[in-house]
Backbone as JSON Lines, residues from 0, in Angstrom:
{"i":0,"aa":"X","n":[0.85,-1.18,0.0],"ca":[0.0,0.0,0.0],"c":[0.9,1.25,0.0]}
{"i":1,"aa":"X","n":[0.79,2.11,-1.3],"ca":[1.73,3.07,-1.15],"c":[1.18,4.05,-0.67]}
{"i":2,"aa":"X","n":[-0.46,4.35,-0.59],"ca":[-0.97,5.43,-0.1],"c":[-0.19,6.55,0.55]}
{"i":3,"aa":"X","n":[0.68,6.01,2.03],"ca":[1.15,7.12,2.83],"c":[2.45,7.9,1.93]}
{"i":4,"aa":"X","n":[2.62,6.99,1.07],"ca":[4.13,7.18,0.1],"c":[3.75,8.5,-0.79]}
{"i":5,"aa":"X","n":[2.59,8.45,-1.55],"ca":[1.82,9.15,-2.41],"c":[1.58,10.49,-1.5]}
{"i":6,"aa":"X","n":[0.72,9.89,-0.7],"ca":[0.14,11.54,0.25],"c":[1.94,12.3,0.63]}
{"i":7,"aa":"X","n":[2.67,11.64,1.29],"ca":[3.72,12.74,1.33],"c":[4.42,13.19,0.49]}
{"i":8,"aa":"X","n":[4.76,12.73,-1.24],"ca":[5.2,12.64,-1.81],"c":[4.22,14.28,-2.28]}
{"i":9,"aa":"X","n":[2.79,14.34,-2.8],"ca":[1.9,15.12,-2.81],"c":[2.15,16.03,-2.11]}
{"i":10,"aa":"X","n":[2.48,15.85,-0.98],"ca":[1.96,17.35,0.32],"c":[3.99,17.94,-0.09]}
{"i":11,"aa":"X","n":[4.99,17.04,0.03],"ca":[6.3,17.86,-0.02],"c":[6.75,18.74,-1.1]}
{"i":12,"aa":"X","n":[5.59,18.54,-2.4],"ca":[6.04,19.52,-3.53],"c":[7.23,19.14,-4.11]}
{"i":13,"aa":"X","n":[7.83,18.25,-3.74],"ca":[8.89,17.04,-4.15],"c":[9.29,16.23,-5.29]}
{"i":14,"aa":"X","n":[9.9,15.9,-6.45],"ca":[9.82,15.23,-7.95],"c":[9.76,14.25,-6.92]}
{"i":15,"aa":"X","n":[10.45,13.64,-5.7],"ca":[10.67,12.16,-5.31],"c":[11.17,12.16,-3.86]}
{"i":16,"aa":"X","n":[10.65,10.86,-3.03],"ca":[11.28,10.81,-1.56],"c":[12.21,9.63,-1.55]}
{"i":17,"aa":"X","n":[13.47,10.28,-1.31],"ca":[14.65,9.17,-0.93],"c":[14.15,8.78,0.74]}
{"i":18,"aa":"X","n":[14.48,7.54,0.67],"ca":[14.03,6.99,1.99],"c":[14.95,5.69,3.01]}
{"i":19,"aa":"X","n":[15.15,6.78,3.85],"ca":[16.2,6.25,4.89],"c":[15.86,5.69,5.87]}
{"i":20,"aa":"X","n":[16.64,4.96,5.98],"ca":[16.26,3.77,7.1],"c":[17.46,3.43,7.82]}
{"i":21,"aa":"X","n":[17.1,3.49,9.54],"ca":[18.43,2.98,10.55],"c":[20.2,3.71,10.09]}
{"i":22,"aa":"X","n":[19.71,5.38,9.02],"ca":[21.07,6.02,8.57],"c":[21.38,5.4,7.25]}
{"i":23,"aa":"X","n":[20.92,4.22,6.11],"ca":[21.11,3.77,5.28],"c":[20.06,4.38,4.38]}
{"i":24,"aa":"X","n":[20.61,5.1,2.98],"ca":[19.81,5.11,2.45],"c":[19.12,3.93,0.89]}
{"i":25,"aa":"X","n":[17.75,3.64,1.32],"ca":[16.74,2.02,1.15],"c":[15.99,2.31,-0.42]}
{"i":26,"aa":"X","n":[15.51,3.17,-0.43],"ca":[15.17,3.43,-2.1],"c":[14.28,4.6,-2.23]}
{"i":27,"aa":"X","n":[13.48,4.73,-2.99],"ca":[13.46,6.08,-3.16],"c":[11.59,5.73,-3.59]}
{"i":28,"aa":"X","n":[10.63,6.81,-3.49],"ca":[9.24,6.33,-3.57],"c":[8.96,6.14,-5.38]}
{"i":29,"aa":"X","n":[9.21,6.93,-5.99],"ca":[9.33,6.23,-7.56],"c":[10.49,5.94,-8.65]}
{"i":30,"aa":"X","n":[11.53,6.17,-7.98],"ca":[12.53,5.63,-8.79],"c":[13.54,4.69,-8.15]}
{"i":31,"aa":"X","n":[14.38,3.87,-8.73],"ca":[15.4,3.32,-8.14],"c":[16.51,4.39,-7.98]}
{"i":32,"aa":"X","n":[17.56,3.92,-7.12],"ca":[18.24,4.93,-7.01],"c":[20.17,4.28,-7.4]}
{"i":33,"aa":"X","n":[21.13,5.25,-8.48],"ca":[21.87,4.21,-8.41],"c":[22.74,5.45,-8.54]}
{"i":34,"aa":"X","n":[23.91,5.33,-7.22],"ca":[24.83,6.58,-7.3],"c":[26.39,6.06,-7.83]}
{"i":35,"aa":"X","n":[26.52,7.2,-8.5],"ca":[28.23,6.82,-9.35],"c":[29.53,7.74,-8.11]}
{"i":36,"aa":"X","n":[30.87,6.98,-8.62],"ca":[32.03,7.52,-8.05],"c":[33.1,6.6,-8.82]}
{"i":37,"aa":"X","n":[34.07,7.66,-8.4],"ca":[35.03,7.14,-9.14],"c":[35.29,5.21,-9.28]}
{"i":38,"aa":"X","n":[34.94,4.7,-8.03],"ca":[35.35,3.04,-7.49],"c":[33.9,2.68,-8.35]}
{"i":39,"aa":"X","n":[33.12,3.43,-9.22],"ca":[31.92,2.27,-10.13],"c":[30.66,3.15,-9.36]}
{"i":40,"aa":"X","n":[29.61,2.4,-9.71],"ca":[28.25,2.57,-9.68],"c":[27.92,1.71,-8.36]}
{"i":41,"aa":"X","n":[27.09,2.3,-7.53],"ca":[26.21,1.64,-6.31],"c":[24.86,1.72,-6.02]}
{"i":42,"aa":"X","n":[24.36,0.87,-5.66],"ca":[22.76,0.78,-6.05],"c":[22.76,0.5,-3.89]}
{"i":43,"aa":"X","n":[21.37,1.13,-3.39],"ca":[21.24,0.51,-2.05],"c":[20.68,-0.92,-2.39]}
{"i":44,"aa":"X","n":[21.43,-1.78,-1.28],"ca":[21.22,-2.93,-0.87],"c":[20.19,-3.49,-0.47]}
{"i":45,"aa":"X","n":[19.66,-2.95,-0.11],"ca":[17.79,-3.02,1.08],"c":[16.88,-3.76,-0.55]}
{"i":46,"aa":"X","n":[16.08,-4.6,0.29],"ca":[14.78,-5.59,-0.36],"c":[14.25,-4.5,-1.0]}
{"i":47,"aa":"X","n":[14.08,-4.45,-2.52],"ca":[13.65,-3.27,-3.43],"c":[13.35,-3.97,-4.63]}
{"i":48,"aa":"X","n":[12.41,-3.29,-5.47],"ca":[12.32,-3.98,-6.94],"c":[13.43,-3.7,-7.36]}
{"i":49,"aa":"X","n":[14.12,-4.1,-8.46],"ca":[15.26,-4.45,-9.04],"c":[15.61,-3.32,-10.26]}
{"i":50,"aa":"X","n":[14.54,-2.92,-10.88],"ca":[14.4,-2.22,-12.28],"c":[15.16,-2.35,-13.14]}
{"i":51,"aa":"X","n":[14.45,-2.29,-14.36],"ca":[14.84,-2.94,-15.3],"c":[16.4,-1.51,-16.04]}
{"i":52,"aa":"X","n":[15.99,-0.42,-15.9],"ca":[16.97,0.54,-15.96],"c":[18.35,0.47,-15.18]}
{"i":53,"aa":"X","n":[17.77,0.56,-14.01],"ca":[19.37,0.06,-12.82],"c":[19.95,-1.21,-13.02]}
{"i":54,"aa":"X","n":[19.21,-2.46,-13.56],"ca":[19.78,-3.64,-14.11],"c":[21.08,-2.99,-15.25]}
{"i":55,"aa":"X","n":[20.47,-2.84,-16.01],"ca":[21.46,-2.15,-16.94],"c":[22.18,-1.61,-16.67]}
{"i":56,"aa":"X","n":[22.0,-0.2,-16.03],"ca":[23.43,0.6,-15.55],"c":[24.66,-0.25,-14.72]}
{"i":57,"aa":"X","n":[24.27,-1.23,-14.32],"ca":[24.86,-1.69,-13.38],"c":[25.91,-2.7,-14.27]}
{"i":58,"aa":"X","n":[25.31,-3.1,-15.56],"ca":[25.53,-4.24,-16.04],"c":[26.69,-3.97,-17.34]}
{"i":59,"aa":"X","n":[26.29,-2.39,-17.57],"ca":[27.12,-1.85,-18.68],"c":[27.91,-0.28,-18.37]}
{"i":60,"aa":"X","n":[28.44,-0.2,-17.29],"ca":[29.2,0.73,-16.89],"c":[30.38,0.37,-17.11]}
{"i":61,"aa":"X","n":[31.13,1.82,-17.73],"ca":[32.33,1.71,-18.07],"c":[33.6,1.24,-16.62]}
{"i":62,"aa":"X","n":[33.02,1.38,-15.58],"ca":[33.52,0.59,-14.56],"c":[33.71,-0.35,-13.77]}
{"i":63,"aa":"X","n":[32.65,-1.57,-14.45],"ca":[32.69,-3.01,-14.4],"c":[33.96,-3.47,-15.11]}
């Protein structure tokens, strides 16, 4: 049920809510989230759909 995801997402005037958990940040309310640095591409770890976009980035970066 994303309801509460939607209503705050609505009320913050926000494109998107990154969403942290225990100081880790877990995924984000409509997108996956996949951050670059020099050591490659990192996706959070936390139980998340997979997406079919971040599959890719992950799969064809010039740092694999």
């Amino acid at each position: 049920d994303r309801s509460r995801l939607n209503n705050l997402l609505q009320k913050s005037g926000c494109d998107d809510i990154i969403i942290v958990k225990n100081g880790f940040i877990t995924d984000a309310c409509s997108s996956n989230l996949v951050f670059s640095s020099y050591e490659g591409l990192f996706t959070p770890a936390a139980d998340h759909l997979l997406g079919t976009k971040r599959q890719y980035l992950l799969s064809h970066t010039m740092f694999n």
